[in-house]
Every structure is written in structure tokens, then in C-alpha cells.
C-alpha positions in Angstrom: -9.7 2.9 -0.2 -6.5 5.0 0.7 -3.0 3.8 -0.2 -0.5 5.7 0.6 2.3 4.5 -1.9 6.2 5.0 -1.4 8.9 4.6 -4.1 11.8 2.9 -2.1 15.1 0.6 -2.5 14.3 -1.7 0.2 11.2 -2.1 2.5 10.7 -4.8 5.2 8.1 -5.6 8.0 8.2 -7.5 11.6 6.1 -9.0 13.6 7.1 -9.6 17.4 10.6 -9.1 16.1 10.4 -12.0 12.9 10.5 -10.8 9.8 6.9 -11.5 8.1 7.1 -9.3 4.6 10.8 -8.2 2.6 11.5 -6.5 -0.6 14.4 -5.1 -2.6 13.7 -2.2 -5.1 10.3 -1.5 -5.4 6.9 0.2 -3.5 6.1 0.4 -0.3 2.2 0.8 0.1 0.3 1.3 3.4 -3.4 0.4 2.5 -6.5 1.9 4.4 -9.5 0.3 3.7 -13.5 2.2 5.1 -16.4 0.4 5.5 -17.9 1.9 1.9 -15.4 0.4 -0.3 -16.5 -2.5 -3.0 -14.1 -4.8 -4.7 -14.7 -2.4 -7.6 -12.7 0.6 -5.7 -10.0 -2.2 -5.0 -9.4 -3.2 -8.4 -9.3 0.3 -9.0 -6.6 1.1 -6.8 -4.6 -1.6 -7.6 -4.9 -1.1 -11.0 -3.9 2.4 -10.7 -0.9 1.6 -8.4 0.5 -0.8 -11.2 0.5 1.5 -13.9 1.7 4.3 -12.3 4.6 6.0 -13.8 6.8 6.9 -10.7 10.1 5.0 -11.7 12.9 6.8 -13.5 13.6 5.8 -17.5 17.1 6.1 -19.0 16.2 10.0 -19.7 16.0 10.6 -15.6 11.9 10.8 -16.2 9.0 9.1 -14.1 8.2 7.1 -16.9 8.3 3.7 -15.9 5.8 1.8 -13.3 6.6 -1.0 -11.4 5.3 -3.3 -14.3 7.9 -1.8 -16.9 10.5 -1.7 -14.2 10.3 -5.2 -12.4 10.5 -4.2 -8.8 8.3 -6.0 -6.3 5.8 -4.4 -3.6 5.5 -4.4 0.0 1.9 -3.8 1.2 1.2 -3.0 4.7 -2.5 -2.8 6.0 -3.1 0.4 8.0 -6.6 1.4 9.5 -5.3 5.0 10.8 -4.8 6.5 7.5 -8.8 7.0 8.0 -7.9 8.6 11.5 -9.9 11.7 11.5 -7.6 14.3 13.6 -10.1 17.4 13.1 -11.6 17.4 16.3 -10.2 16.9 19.9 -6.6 15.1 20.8 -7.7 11.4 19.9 -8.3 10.3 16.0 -11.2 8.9 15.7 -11.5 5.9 13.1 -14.9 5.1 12.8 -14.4 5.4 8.5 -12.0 3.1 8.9 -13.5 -0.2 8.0 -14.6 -3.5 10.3 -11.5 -6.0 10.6 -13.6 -8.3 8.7 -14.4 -6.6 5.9 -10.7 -4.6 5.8 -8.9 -8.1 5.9 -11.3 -9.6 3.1 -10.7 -6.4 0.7 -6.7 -6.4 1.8 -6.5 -9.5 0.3 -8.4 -9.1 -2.7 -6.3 -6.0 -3.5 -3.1 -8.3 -2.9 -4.7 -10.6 -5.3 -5.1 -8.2 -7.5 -1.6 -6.8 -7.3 -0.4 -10.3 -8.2 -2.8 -11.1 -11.0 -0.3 -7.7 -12.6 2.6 -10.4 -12.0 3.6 -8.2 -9.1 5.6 -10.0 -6.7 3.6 -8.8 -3.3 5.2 -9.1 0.0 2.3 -8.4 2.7 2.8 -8.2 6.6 0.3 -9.3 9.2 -3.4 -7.8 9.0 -4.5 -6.4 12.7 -1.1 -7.3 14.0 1.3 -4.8 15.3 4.2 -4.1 13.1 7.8 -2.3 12.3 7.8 -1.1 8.8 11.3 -0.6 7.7 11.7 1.2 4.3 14.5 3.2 2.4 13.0 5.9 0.4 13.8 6.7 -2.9 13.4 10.0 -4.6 11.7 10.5 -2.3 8.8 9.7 -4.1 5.0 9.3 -2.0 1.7 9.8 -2.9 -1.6 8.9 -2.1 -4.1 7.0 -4.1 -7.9 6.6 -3.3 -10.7 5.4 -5.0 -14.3 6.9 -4.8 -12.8 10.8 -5.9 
């Protein structure tokens, strides 16, 4: 699993033009999933994600995760972070996993997001959509299982 994760102060998603997924102050997370991932690597990652300490504390230092600060989560499934651009013009994204089994781990890591008492805001698995987000910081970084 790949999540790219995004501190930001406002994040929202559309599909067809109808907004599907909004959040206030919070993370922004685009979530690859490939077709060797388990529920383990899931929990892992949203575990992680949780407890990360990318969130300023009244010194000015990343001290505080999204647990300790209260800010909610946008997560936005997204097979081409396992694009592989090394060879030729086109990515090819045959690591990226089956639309069945991506949707079924997307939602168990959602799940597990909530089961922090995260507040998740998801937009549309397979469907094409316009990811609005304010960064903050900035702040990205990219968390995988499987290392």
C-alpha cells in the first residue's frame, strides 16, 4: 500500500461536478493499493497515518497527529501512484491492484481510519474526480507498507 499523505486546511472532492467528500483542517491522503497487499499492510498504514506527528504543538513543533489535534481526513483512492514511468511514454500500472480487491482494502483502510475516531471523508472508488486541497506547511509524505 502507498498513501501519499498531505497536511492541508481544507480538502474537498467532486464527482461529475457534486461534491462527494469535504473537510476542514486536516489530511488529505491519496491511497494506492497493489495486488500484494493484505489487511495486515492496511492496518498498518492506517495505523501509522494516525499517529503521525506532522501537526504543529504550541512550541511551532510537528508534535501533534491528527488524533491529538482533532482534524478530520479526506481519502482519495488512486491506482497511478503504482504507475511505473521507467520505461517508454505510457505508465504502466500492472502493480496497481484489481478494482475488486483495491475497493475491498480502500474500505477496510477507511474503517480503520474510523475505528481511530477519525472523522473520514472518502470520494468515489474508480470514479473520476477533482481533488481540491489547500496545503499547509506544506507538509507531504508518503507512507507504504511492506518496506
Amino acid at each position: 500500500m502507498r498513501v501519499v499523505v498531505q497536511r492541508v486546511t481544507r480538502g474537498c472532492v467532486r464527482v461529475d461536478g457534486d461534491v462527494v467528500g469535504e473537510i476542514g483542517a486536516g489530511l488529505v491522503l491519496l491511497v494506492g493499493v497493489t495486488h500484494q497487499d493484505t489487511e495486515e499492510d492496511v492496518a498498518y498504514c492506517a495505523d501509522k497515518i494516525a499517529h503521525l506527528r506532522i501537526f504543529n504543538d504550541e512550541n511551532d513543533k510537528m508534535n501533534d497527529s491528527i488524533l491529538t489535534r482533532g482534524g478530520h481526513v479526506l481519502s482519495v483512492s488512486q491506482f497511478t501512484l503504482y504507475g511505473d514511468c521507467r520505461k517508454g511514454r505510457r505508465p504502466n500500472f500492472m502493480q496497481a491492484a484489481k478494482p475488486d480487491q483495491a475497493a475491498s482494502l480502500y474500505d477496510f483502510f477507511n474503517e480503520k481510519l474510523r475505528a481511530h475516531g477519525l472523522h473520514v471523508e472518502t470520494g468515489v472508488f474508480g470514479a473520476t474526480m477533482e481533488v481540491d486541497l489547500v496545503g499547509d506547511g506544506p507538509v507531504t509524505l508518503i507512507v507504504e507498507s511492506g518496506l
